[in-house]
C-alpha positions in Angstrom: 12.9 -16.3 34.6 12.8 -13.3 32.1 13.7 -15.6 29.5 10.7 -17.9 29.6 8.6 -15.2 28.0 10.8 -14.6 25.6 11.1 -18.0 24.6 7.2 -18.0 25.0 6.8 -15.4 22.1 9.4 -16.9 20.2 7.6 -20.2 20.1 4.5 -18.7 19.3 5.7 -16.9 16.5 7.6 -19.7 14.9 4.2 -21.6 14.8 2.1 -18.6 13.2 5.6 -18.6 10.7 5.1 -22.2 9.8 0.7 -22.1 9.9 1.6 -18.9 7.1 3.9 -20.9 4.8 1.5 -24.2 5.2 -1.0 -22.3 3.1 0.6 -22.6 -0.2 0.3 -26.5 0.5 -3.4 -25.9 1.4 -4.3 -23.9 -2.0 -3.0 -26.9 -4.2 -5.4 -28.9 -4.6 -8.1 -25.7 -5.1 -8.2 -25.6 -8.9 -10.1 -29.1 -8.6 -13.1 -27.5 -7.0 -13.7 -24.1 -8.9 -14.3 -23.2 -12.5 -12.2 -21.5 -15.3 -14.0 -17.6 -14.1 -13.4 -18.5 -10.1 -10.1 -19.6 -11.2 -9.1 -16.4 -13.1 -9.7 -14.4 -10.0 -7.9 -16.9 -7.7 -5.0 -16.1 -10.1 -5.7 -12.5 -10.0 -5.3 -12.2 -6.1 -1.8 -14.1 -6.4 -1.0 -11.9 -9.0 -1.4 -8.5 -7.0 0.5 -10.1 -4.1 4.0 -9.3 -5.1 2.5 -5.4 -6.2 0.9 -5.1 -3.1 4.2 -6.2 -1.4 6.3 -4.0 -3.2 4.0 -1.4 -2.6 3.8 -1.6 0.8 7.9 -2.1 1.2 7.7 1.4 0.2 4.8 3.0 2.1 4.6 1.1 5.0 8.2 -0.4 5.8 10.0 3.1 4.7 7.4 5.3 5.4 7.8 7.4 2.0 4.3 8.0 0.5 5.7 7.6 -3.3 2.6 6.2 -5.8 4.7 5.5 -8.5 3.8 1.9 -7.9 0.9 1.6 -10.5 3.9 2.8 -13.3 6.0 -0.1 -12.0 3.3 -2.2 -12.7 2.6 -0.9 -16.0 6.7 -1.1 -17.2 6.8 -4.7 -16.0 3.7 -5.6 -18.0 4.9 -4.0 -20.8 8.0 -5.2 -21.1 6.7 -9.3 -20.9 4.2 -8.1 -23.7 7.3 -6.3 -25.6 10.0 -9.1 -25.3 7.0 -11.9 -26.1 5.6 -10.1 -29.2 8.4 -8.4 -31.0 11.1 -10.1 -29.8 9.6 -13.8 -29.8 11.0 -14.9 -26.1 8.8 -17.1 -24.4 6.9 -16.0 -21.0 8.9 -17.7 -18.8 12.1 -15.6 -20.1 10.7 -12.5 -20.1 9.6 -12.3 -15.7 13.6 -11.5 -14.5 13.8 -8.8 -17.2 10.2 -7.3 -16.3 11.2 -7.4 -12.7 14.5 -5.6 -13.3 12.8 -3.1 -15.2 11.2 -2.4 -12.5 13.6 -2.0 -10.2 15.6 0.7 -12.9 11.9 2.5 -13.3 12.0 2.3 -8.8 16.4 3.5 -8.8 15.0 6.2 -10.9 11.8 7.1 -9.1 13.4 7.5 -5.7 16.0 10.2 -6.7 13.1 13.3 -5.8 13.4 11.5 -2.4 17.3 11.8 -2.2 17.0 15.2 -3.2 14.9 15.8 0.4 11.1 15.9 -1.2 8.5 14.1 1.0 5.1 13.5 2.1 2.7 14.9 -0.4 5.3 16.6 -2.5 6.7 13.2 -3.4 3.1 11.6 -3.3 2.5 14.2 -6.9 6.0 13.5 -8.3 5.5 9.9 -8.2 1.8 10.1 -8.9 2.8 12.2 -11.8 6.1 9.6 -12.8 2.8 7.1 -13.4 1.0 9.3 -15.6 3.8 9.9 -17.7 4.1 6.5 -18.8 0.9 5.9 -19.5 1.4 8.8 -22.1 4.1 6.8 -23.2 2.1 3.7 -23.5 -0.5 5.7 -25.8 2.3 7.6 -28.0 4.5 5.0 -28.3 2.3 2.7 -30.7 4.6 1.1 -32.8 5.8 -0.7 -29.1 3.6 -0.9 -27.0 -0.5 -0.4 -29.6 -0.9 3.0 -28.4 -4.5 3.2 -27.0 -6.0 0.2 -29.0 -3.1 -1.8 -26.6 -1.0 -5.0 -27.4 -2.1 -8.9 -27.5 0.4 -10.7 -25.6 0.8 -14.2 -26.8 0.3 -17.2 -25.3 2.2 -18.0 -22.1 4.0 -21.0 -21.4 6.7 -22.3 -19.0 10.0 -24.1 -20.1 7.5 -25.5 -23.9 4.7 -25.9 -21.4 1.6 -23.8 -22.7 -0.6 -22.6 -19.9 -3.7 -22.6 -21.7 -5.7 -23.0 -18.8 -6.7 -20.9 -15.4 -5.4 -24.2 -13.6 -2.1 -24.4 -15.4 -1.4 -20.6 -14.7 -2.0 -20.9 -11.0 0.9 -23.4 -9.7 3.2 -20.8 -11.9 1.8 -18.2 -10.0 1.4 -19.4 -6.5 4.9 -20.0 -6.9 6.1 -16.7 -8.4 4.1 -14.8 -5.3 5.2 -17.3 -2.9 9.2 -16.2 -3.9 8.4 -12.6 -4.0 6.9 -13.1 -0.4 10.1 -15.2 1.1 12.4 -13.2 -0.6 10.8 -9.8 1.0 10.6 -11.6 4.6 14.5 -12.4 4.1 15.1 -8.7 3.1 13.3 -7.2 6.2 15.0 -9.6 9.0 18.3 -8.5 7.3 20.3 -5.3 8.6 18.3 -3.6 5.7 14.7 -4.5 6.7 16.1 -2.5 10.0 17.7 0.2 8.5 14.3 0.7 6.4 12.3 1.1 10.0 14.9 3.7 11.3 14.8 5.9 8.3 10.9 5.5 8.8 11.4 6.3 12.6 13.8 8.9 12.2 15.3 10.1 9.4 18.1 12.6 10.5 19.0 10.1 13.6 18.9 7.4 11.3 21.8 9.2 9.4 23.5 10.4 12.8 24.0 7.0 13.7 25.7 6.4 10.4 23.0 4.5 8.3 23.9 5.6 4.4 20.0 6.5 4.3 20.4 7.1 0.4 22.1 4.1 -0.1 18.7 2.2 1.8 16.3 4.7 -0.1 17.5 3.5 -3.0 17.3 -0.4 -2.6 14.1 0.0 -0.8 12.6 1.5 -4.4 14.6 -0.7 -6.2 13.4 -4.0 -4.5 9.9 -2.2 -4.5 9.9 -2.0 -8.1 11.4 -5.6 -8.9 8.3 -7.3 -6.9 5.9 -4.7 -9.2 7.5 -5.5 -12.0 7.2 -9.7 -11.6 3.6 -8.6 -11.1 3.3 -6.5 -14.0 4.7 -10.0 -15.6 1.7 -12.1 -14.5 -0.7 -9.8 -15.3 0.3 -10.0 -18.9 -0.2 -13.3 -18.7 -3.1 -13.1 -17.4 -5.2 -11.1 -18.9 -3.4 -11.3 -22.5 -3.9 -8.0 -23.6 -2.7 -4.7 -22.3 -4.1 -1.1 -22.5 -2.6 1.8 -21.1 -5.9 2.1 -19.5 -5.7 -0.5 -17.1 -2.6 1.6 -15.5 -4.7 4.6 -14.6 -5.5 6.4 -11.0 -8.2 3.9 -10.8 -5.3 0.8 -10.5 -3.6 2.7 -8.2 -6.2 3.4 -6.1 -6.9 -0.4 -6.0 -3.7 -1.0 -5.6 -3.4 1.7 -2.6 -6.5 0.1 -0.8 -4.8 -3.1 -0.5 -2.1 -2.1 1.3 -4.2 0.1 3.6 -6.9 -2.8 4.5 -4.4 -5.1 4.7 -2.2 -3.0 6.9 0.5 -0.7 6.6 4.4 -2.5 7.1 2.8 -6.0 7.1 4.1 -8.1 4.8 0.8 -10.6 6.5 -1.0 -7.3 5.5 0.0 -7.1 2.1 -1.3 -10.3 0.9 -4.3 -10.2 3.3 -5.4 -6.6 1.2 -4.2 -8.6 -1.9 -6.8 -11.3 -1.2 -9.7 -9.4 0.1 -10.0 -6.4 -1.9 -9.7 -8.5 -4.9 -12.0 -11.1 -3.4 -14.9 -8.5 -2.3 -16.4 -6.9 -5.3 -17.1 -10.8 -6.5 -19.4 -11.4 -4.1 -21.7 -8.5 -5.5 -20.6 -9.1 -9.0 -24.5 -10.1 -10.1 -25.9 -6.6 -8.6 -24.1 -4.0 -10.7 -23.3 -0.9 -8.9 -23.0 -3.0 -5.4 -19.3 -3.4 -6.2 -18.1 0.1 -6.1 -20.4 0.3 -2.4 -18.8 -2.6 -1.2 -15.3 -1.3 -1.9 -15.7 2.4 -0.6 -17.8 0.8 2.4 -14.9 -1.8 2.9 -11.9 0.4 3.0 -14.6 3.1 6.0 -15.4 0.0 8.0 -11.3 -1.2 8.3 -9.6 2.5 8.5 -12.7 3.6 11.3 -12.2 0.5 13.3 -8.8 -1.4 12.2 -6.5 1.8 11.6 -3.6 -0.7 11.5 -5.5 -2.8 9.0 -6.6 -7.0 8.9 -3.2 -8.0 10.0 -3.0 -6.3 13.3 -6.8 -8.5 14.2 -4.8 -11.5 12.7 -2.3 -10.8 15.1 -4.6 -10.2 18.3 -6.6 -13.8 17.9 -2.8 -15.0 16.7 -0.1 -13.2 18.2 2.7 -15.7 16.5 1.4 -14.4 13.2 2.6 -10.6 14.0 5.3 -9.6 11.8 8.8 -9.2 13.6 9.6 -6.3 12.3 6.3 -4.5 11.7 6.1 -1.1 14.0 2.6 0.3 14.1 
């Protein structure tokens, strides 16, 4: 009799599993209805879904408060606009390469953390990892335009030119879609577990023979992969890059998301994706409303949803409830 529960919750969360992944197939026919400016900012929500996921991988799944997300972003951009403009490779060639990136820029980031530094002590060093590149994107002109910044060309996908908003969001929905799977595989693997003992416990993490710097380091790694695929998009995106759009400001954006959305929720991640991205358009015609709306956003969820949208997603749908999320 025990079992029926079980089975109960099982059930339940294989239909929220299968209403998530049915919203991909829901959002295809949505570039029909909306114009090229409503477009551009569906595309920028899909966009900060895989830096929102590798940012919370980090944060919430590992529990190590390292902000060197925002320079994992900025590495992945630059290296699309790098490979696109002086090397001539088209868009579509240069994502795996921005992505890997990435994950060198997140091997390299998490060696304070195998030397022992934590909670606001590796929130500076990583904070101060992403201001170094950003001086790098400034000195470096003759790579990256120094301060004046690069024009990325054109994207395109096997010859196919995305010239439109449109074209750019099937290619995106299905880059964020991949980066989302691939993280859910990850975190119902050994690893995924292995991440939420090390977040549980450290020391008895190790004492029961988890090689935690082994975990510490794929965790950055993987972080800095997803960042780096969305560094990719945004290049393409936007089409021109400054060192400016890297700044405490981006990573305080990119920091909210994870935070609304909710901490160790892959649900969460693109939830904080979508809404903070979403809100500020609402008052975009009453200037100075957008910064309220975004201070008064993050209050309202951290006073009365601590653990962010996902865990009210998960009380009216209790299927939807990540399997391993720990609040």
């Amino acid at each position: 009799m025990a079992k029926l529960p079980q089975a109960a919750a099982l059930a339940a969360s294989w239909r929220g599993r299968r209403a998530f992944w049915l919203v991909p197939l829901l959002l295809l026919p949505v570039p029909a209805w909306l114009n090229e400016y409503q477009q551009y900012v569906i595309n920028m929500m899909l966009m900060y879904v895989p830096v929102a996921v590798g940012f919370n991988l980090v944060v919430g799944n590992l529990g190590l408060l390292a902000f060197s997300n925002v320079a994992f972003f900025g590495i992945g951009a630059y290296t699309t606009g790098v490979l696109m403009l002086q090397v001539g490779l088209p868009w579509w060639l240069t994502i795996i390469p921005a992505g890997l990136m990435g994950a060198i820029a997140g091997c390299a980031t998490s060696v304070p953390a195998l030397r022992g530094v934590r909670s606001f002590y590796l929130a500076i060093m990583t904070l101060a990892f992403g201001e170094l590149m950003r001086w790098i994107y400034i000195r470096w002109e003759p790579v990256t335009g120094g301060s004046m910044g690069m024009a990325v060309p054109a994207p395109d996908l096997f010859g196919w030119p995305l010239i439109t908003e449109a074209r750019k969001f099937y290619v995106f929905l299905a880059l964020a879609l991949l980066v989302v799977i691939a993280t859910d595989r990850l975190l119902r693997t050994r690893f995924g577990r292995a991440f939420l003992a090390i977040k549980s416990n450290e020391v008895a993490a190790a004492a029961m023979g988890i090689p935690t710097d082994r975990y510490i380091v794929l965790c950055f790694g993987w972080s800095g992969f997803a960042v780096g695929i969305g560094g990719a998009m945004y290049a393409a995106l936007v089409g021109h890059l400054t060192p400016v759009s890297f700044d405490l400001t981006e990573l305080i954006v990119e920091f909210a998301m994870i935070m609304v959305g909710g901490l160790g929720s892959l649900v969460g991640s693109v939830i904080g994706a979508v809404v903070i991205t979403a809100a500020p358009q609402v008052f975009l015609d009453f200037p100075g409303f957008q910064e309220l709306v975004f201070g008064v956003l993050i209050i309202l969820v951290l006073l009365f949803l601590p653990n962010g949208l996902a865990s009210l997603l998960a009380r009216l749908h209790p299927g939807l409830r990540d399997r391993y999320h720990r609040e």
